[in-house]
Short mmCIF file of the C-alpha atoms (twelve columns), coordinates in Angstrom:
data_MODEL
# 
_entry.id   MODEL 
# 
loop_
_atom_site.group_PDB 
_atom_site.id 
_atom_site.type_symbol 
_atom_site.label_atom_id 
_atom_site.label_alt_id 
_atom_site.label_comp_id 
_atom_site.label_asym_id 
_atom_site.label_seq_id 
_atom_site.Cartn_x 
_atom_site.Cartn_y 
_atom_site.Cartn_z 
_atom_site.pdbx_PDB_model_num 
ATOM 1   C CA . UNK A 1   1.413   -28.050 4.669   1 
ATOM 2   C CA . UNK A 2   0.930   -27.265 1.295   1 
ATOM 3   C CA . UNK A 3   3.747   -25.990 -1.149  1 
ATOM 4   C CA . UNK A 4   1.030   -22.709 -1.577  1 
ATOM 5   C CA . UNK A 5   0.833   -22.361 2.074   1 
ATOM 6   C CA . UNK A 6   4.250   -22.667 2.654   1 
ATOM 7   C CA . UNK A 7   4.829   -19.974 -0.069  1 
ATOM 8   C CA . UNK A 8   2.168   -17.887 1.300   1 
ATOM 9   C CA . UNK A 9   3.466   -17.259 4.993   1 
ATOM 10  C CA . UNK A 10  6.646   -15.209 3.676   1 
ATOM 11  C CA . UNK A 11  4.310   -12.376 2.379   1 
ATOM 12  C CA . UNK A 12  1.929   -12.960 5.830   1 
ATOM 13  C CA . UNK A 13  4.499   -12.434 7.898   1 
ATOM 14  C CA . UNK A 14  5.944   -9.469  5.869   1 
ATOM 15  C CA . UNK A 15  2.501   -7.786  6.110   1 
ATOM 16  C CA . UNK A 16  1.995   -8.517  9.595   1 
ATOM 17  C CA . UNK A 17  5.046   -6.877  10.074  1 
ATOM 18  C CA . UNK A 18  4.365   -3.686  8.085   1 
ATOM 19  C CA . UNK A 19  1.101   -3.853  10.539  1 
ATOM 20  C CA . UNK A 20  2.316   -2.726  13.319  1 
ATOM 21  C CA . UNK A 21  5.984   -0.665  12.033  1 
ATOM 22  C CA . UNK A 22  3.306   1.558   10.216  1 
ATOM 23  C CA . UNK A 23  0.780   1.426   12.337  1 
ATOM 24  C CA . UNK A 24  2.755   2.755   15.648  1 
ATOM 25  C CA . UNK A 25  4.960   4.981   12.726  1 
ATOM 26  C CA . UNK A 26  2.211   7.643   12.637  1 
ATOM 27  C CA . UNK A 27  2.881   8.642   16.851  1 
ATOM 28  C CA . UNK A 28  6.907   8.430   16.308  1 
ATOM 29  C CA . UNK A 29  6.443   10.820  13.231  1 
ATOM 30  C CA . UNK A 30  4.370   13.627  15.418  1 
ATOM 31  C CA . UNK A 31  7.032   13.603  18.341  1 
ATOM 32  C CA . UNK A 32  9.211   13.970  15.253  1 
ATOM 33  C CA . UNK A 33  7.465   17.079  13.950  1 
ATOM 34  C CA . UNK A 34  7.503   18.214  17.430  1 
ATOM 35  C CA . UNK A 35  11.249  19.431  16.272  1 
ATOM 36  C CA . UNK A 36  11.470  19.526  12.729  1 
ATOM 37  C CA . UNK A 37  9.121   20.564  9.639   1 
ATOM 38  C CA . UNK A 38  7.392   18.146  7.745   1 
ATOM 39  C CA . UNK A 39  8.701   17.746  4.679   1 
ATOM 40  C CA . UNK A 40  12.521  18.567  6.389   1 
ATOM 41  C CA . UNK A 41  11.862  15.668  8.407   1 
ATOM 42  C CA . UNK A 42  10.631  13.945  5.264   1 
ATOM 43  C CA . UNK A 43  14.087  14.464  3.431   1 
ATOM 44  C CA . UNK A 44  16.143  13.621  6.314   1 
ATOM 45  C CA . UNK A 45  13.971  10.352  6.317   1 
ATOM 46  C CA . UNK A 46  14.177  9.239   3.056   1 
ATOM 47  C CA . UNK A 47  17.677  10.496  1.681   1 
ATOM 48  C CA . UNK A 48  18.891  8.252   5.039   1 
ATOM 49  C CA . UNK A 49  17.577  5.649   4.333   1 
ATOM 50  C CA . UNK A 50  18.463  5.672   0.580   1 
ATOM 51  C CA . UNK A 51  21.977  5.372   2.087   1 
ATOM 52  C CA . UNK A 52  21.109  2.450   4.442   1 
ATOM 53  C CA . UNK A 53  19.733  0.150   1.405   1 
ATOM 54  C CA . UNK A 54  22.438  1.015   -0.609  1 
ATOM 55  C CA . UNK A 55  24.830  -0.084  2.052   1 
ATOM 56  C CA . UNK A 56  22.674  -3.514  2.519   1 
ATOM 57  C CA . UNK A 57  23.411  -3.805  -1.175  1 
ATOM 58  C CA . UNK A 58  27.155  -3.526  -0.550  1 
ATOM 59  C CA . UNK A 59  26.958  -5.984  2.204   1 
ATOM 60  C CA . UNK A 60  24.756  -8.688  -0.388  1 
ATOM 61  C CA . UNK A 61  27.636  -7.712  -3.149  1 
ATOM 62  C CA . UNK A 62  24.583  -6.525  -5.045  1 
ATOM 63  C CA . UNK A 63  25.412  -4.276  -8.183  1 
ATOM 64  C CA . UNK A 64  24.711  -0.116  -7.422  1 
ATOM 65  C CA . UNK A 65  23.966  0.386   -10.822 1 
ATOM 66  C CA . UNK A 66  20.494  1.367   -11.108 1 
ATOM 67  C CA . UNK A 67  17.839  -1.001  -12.624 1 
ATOM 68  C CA . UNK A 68  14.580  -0.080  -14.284 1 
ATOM 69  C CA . UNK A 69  14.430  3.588   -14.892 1 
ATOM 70  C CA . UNK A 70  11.012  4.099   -15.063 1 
ATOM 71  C CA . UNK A 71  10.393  2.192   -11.905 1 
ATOM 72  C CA . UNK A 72  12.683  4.228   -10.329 1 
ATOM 73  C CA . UNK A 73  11.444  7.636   -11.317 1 
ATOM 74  C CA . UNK A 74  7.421   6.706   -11.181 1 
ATOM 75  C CA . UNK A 75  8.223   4.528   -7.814  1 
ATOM 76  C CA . UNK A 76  10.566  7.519   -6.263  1 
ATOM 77  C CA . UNK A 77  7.819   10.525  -7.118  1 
ATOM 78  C CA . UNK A 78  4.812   8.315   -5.778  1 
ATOM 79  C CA . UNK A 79  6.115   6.226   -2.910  1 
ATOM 80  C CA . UNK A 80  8.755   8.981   -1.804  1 
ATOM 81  C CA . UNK A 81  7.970   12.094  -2.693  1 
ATOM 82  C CA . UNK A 82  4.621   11.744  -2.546  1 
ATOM 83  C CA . UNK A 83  3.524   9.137   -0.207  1 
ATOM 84  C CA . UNK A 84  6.259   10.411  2.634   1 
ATOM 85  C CA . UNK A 85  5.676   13.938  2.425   1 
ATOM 86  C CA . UNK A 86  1.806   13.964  2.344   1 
ATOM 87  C CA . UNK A 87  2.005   11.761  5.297   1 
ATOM 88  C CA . UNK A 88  3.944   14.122  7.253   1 
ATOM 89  C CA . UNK A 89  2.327   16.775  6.349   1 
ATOM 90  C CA . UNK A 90  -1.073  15.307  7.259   1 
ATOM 91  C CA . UNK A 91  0.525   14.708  10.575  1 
ATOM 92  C CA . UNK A 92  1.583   18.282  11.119  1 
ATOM 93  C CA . UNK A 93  -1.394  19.861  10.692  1 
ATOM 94  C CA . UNK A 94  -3.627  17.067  11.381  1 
ATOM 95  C CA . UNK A 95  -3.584  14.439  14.400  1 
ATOM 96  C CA . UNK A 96  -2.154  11.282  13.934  1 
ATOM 97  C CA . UNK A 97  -4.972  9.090   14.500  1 
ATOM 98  C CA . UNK A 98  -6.488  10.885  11.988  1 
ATOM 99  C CA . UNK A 99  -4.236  10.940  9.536   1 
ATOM 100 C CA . UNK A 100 -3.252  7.400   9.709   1 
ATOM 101 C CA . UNK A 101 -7.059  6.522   8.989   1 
ATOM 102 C CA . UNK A 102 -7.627  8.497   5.756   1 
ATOM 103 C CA . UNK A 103 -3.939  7.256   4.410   1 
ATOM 104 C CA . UNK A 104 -4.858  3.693   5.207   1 
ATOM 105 C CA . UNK A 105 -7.979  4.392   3.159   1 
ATOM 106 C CA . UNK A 106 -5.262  3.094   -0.209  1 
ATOM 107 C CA . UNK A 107 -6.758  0.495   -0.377  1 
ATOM 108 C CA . UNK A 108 -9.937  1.047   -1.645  1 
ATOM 109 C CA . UNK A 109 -8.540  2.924   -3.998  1 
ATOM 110 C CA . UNK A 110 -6.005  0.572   -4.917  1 
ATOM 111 C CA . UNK A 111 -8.833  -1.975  -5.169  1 
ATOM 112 C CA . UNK A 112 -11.121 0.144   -7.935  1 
ATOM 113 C CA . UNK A 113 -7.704  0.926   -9.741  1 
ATOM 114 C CA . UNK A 114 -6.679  -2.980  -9.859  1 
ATOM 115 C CA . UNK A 115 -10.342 -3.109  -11.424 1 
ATOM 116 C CA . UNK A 116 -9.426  -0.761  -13.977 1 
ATOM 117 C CA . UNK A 117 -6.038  -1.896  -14.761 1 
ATOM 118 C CA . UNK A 118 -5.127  -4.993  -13.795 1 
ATOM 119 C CA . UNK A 119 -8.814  -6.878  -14.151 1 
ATOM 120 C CA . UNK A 120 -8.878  -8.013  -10.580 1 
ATOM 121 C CA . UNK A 121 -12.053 -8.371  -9.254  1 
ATOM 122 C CA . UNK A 122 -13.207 -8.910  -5.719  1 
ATOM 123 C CA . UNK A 123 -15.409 -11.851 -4.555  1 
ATOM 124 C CA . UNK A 124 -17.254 -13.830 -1.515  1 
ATOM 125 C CA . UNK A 125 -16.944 -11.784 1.796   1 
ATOM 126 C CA . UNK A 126 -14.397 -9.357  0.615   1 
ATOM 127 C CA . UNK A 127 -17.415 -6.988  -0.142  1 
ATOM 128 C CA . UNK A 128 -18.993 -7.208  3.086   1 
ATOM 129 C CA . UNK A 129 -15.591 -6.589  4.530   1 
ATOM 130 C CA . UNK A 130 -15.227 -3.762  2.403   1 
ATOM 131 C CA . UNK A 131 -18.088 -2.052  3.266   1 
ATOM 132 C CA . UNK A 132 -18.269 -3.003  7.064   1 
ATOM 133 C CA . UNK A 133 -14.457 -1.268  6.700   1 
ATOM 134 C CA . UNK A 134 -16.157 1.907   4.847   1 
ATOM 135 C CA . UNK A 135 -18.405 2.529   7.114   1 
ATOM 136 C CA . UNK A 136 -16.297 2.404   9.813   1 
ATOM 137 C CA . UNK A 137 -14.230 4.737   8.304   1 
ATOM 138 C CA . UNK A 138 -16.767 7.303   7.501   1 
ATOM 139 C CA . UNK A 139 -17.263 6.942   11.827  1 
ATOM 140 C CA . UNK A 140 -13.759 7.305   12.675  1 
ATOM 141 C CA . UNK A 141 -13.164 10.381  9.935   1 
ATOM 142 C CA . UNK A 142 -16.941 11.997  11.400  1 
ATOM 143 C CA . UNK A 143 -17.164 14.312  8.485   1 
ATOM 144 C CA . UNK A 144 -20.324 16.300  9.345   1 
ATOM 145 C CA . UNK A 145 -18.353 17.057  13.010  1 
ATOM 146 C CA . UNK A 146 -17.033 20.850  13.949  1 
ATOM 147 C CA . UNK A 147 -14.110 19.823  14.237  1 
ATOM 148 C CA . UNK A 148 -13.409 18.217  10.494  1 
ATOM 149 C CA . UNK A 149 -10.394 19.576  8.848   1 
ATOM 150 C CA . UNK A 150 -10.044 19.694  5.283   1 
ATOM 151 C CA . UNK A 151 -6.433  20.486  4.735   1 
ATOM 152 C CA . UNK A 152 -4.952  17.473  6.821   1 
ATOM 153 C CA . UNK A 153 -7.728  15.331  5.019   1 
ATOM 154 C CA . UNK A 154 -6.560  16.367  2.271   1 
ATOM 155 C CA . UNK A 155 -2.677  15.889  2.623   1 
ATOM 156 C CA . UNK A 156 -3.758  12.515  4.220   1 
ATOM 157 C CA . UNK A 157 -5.654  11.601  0.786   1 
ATOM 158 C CA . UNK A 158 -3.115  12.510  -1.200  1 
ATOM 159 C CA . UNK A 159 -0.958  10.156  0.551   1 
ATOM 160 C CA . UNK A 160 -3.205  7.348   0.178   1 
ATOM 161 C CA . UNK A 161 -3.610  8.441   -3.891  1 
ATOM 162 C CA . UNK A 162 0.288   8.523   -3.951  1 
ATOM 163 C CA . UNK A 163 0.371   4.961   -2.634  1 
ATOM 164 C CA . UNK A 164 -2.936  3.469   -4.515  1 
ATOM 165 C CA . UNK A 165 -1.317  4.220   -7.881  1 
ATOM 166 C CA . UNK A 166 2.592   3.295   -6.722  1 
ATOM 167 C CA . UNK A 167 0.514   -0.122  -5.958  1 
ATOM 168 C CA . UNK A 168 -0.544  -0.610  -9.390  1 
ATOM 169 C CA . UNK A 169 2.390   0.542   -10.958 1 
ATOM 170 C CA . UNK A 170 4.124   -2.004  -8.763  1 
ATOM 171 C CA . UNK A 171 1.960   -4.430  -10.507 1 
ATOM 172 C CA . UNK A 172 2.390   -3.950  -13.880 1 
ATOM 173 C CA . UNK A 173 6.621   -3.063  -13.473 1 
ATOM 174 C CA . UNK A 174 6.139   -7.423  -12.814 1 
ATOM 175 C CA . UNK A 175 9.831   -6.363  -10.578 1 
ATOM 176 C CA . UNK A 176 12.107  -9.716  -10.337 1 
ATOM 177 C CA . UNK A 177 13.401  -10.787 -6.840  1 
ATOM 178 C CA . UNK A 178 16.338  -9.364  -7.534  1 
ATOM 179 C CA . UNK A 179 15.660  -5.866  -8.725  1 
ATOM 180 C CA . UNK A 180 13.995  -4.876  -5.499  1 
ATOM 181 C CA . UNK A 181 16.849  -4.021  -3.667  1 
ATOM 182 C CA . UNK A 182 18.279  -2.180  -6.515  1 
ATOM 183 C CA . UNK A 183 14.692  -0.347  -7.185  1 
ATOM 184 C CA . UNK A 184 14.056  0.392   -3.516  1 
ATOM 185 C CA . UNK A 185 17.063  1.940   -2.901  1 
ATOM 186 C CA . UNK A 186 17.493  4.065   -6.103  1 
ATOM 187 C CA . UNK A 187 13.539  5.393   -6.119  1 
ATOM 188 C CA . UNK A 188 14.041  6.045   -1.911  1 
ATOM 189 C CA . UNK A 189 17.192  8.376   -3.402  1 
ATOM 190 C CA . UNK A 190 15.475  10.130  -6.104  1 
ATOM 191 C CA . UNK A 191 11.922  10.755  -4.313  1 
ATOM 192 C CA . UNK A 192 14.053  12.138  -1.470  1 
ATOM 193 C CA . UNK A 193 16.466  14.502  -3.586  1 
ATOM 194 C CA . UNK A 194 12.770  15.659  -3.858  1 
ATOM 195 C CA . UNK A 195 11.660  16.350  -1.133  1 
ATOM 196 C CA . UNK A 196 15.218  17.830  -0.067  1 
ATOM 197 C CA . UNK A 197 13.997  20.497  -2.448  1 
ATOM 198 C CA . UNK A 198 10.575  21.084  -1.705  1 
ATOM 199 C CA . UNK A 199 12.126  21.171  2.080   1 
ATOM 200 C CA . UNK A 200 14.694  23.911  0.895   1 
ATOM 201 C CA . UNK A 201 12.156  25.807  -0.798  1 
ATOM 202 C CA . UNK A 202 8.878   26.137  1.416   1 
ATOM 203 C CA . UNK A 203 10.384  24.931  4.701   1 
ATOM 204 C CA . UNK A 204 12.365  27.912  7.272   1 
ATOM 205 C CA . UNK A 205 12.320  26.788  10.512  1 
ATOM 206 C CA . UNK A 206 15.542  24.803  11.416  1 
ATOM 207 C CA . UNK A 207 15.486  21.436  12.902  1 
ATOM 208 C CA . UNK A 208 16.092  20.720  16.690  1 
ATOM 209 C CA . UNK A 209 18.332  18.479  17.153  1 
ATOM 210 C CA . UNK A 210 16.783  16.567  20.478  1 
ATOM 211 C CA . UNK A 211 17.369  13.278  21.301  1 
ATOM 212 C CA . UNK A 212 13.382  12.212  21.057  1 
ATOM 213 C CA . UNK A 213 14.259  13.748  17.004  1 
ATOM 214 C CA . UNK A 214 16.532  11.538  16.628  1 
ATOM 215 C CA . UNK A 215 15.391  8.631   18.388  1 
ATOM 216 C CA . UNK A 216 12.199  9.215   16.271  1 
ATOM 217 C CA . UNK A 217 14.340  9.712   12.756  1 
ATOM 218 C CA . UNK A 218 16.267  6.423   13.463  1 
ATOM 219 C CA . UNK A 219 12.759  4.433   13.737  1 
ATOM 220 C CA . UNK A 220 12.036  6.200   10.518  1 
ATOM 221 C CA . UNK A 221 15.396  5.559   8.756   1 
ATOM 222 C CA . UNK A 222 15.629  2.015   9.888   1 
ATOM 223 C CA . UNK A 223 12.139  0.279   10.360  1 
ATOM 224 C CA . UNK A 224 9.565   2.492   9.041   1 
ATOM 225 C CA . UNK A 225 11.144  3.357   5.574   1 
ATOM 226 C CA . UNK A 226 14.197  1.044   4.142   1 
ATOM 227 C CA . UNK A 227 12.908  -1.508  6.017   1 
ATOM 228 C CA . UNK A 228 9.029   -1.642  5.484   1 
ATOM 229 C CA . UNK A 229 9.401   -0.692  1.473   1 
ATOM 230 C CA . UNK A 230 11.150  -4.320  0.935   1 
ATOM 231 C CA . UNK A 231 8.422   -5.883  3.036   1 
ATOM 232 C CA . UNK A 232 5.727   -3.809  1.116   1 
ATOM 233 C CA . UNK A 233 7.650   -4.776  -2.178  1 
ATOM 234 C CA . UNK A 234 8.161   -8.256  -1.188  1 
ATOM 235 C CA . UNK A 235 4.549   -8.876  -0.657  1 
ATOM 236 C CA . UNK A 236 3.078   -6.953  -3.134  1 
ATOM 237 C CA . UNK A 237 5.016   -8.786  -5.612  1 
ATOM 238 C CA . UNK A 238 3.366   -12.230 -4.706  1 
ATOM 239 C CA . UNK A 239 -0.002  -11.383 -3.862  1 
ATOM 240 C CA . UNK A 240 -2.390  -9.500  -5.889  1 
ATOM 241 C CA . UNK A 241 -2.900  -5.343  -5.614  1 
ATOM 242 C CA . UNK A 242 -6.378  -6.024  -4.038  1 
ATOM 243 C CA . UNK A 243 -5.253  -8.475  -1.303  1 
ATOM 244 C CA . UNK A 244 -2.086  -6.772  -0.528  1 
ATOM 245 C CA . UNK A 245 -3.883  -3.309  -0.003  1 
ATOM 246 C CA . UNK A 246 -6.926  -4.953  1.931   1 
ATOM 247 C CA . UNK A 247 -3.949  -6.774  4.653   1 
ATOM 248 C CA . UNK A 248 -3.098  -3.558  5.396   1 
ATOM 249 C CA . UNK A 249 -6.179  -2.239  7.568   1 
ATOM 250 C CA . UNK A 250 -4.872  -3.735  10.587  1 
ATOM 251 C CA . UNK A 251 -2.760  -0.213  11.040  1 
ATOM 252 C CA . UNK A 252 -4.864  2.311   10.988  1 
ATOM 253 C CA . UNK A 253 -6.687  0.924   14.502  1 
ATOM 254 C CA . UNK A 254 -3.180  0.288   15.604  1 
ATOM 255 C CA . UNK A 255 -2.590  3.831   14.743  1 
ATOM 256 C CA . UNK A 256 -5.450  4.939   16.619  1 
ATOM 257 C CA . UNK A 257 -4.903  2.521   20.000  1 
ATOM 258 C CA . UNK A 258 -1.387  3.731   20.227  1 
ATOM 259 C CA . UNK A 259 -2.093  7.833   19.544  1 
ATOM 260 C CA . UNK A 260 -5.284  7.514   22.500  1 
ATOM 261 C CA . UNK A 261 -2.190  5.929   24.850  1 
ATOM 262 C CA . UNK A 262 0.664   7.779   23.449  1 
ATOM 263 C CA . UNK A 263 -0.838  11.288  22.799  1 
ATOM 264 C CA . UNK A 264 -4.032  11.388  24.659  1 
ATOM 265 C CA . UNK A 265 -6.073  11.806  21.058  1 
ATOM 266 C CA . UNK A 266 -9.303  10.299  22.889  1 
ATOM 267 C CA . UNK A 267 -11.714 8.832   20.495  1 
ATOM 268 C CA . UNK A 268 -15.187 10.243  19.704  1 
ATOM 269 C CA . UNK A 269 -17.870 8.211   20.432  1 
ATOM 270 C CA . UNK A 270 -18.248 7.966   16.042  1 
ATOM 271 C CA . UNK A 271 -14.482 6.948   16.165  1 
ATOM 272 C CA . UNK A 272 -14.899 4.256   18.551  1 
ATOM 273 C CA . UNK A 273 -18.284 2.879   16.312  1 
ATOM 274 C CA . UNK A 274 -16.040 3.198   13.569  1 
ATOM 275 C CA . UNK A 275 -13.256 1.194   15.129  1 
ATOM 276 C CA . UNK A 276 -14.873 -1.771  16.042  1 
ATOM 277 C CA . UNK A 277 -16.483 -2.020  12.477  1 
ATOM 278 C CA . UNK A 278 -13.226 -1.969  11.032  1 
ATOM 279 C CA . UNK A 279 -12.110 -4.727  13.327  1 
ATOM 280 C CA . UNK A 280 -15.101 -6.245  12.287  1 
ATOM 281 C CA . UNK A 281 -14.439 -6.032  8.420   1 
ATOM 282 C CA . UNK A 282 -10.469 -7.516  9.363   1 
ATOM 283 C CA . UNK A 283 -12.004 -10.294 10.731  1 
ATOM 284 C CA . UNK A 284 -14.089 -11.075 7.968   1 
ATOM 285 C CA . UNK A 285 -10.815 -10.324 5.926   1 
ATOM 286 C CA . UNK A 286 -9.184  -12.838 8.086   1 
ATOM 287 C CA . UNK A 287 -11.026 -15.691 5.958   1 
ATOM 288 C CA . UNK A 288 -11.561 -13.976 2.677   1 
ATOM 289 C CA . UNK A 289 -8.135  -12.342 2.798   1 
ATOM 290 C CA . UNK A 290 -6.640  -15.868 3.724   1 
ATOM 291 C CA . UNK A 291 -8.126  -17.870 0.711   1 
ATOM 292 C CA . UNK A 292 -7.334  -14.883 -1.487  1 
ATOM 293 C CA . UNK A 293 -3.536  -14.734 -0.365  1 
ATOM 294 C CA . UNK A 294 -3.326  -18.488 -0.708  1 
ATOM 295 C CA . UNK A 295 -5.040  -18.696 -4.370  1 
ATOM 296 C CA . UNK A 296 -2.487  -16.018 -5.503  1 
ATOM 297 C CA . UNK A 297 0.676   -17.567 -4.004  1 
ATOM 298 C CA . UNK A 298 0.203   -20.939 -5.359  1 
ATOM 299 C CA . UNK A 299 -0.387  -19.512 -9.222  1 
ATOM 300 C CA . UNK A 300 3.337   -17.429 -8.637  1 
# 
């Protein structure tokens, strides 16, 4: 094994992992909104676990004092603020099937912003896998259906625009291994003093207190948030914006696989087509994706 492919499985296994905590994320946030408003629920999420990478830096002996101010403030509006309570917002009014599929749509945008900014280009069967993954997204979303909704589409957009640009930002910040703690946990406090008072100023109804809630917020605190930002980080910080963002479409058809079992949100006929071509474009992504990961861990 090469020293490249030794590098390279860290970040694989670190988006592998992110596969499948966000992917199953979207059904544990709408029993979550079952008893609590969005962008309450959003706050409680965040501001938690704020507190739970701060005490992981205690535990490391890691200094508190913040790092990087303007990663903290650009990462803790986009990833937090906005990324989280889109999301959950998408998911209140919107199914979660749904919404995971138009969030997970970052990374085409991250892709034409890494054009634009960072001068990465795509190549080879990354834009046949693109566009097999397009079109199966314009199935799964059905558009010219009765039933389309515009305002979760539109929350669920916004969350995928809040992430696309954290991406890049990401990027061009060039964070050191040892600022991500720091930066994780400080930008997961500020976005969520945020959203604590968005929450407190368009939210009314109180939050119900069940034991699904908190089962539900404790996935959130631990796996889905604190947890899967240092994985994101992690990875995005060795592989390039394009390949990082690309790894990521295994969890939208996770999404929609566990919200058919969990939830009973059967899939059109369109949303099955579209399914299977987006497994189609991940296993054309499985090469491409592969040599790309491997060519930009060996040059770090």
């Amino acid at each position: 094994m090469t020293t490249g492919s030794r590098h390279g499985i860290g970040p694989a296994a670190a988006l592998g992992a992110l596969t499948v905590i966000w992917g199953y994320n979207w059904v544990v946030m709408k029993f979550a909104l079952a008893n609590s408003p969005a962008l309450t629920f959003s706050a409680l999420r965040t501001v938690l676990s704020a507190l739970a990478l701060f005490a992981v830096l205690l535990l490391l002996r890691r200094p508190l004092k913040p790092m990087r101010a303007k990663a903290i403030v650009s990462l803790g509006a986009l990833q937090t603020t906005g990324f989280v309570g889109f999301a959950a917002l998408a998911v209140e009014f919107g199914t979660a099937g749904k919404s995971a599929v138009l969030a997970y749509t970052m990374p085409f945008w991250t892709l034409m912003l890494a054009g634009l900014f960072l001068g990465e280009r795509m190549r080879g069967a990354q834009w046949f896998a693109v566009v097999l993954a397009a079109g199966g997204l314009v199935g799964v979303l059905n558009p010219f259906s009765a039933g389309f909704g515009i305002a979760d589409s539109l929350y669920a957009l916004g969350a995928a625009w809040c992430w696309a640009i954290s991406n890049i930002v990401v990027k061009r910040l060039k964070l050191r291994g040892d600022e991500l703690f720091s930066v994780s946990a400080w930008q997961m406090l500020f976005g969520g003093i945020g959203l604590t008072v968005l929450a407190l100023a368009v939210d009314s109804e109180p939050v119900r207190w069940t034991f699904s809630f908190s089962l539900a917020l404790g996935y959130n605190v631990v796996f889905a948030t604190a947890l899967a930002w240092l994985l994101w980080l992690f990875a995005l910080n060795r592989l390039s914006a394009g390949a990082t963002g690309l790894a990521t479409l295994g969890a939208p058809p996770f999404a929609l696989a566990a919200a058919w079992l969990q939830l009973g949100e059967l899939p059109t006929r369109s949303e099955a087509v579209g399914m299977v071509l987006i497994i189609g474009a991940l296993a054309c992504l499985s090469v491409a994706g592969w040599q790309t990961i491997s060519r930009s861990t060996a040059a770090s």
